[in-house]
N, C-alpha and C positions, 0 to 999 in steps of 0.2 A: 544466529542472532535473531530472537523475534523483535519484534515489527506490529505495534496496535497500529491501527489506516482506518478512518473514517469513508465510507465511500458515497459519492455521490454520482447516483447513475444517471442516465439519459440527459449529460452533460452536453453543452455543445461543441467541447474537445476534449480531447484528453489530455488532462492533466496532474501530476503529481508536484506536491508542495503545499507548503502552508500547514497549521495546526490548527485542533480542535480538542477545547477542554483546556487544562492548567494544572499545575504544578505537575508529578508525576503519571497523572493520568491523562498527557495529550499524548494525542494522535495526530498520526500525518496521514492529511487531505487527499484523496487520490478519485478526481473526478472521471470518469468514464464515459464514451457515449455511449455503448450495450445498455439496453432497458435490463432491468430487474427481472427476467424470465428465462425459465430455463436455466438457470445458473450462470448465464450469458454475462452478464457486468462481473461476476467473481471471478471468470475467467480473463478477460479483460482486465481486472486489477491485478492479477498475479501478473501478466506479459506485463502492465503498466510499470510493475515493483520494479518487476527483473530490470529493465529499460533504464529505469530513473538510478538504483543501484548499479547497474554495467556486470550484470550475471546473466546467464544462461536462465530463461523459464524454468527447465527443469529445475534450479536451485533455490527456490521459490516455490513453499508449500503452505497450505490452508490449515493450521492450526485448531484454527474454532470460527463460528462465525459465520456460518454456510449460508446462512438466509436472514442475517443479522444486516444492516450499513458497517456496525463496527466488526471488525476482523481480528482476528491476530495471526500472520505472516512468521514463517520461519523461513529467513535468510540466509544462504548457506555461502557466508564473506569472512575475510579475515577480519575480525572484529575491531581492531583500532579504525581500518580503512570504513566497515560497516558504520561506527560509531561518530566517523568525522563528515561521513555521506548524508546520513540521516539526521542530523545536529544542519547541515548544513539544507536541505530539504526541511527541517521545520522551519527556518525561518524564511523562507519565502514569504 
């Protein structure tokens, strides 16, 4: 299942939830403390995903998006459970 995620880094916790943008092009919010260096907050947002999803990191990969805030995430869930998770994380 991919996954667009806005990120905002050097957050003062971490948190996933909430959307950005509208109609089919939101994303879900996925705040970080890791500053934006070294690839430091990308990595942080994947362990974030997996977390807020209930998967393993490793099932959780970087699409596109590497040095971008917006991302897109390939989640590796059974898709109705993926679908009802991340519906359920936008509206935060």
């Amino acid at each position: 299942m991919r996954v667009s995620v806005r990120v905002r880094p050097a957050a003062s916790r971490t948190r996933v939830g909430g959307s950005y943008g509208d109609g089919d092009q939101r994303s879900l919010v996925v705040a970080v403390t890791a500053r934006a260096v070294d690839g430091a907050a990308t990595e942080a947002v994947l362990v974030a995903v997996a977390d807020a999803f209930g998967v393993r990191r490793r099932e959780v990969d970087l699409v596109s998006g590497a040095t971008h805030r917006t991302k897109v995430l390939e989640v590796d869930i059974d898709p109705p459970r993926g679908a009802a998770r991340l519906a359920a994380l936008l509206a935060v």
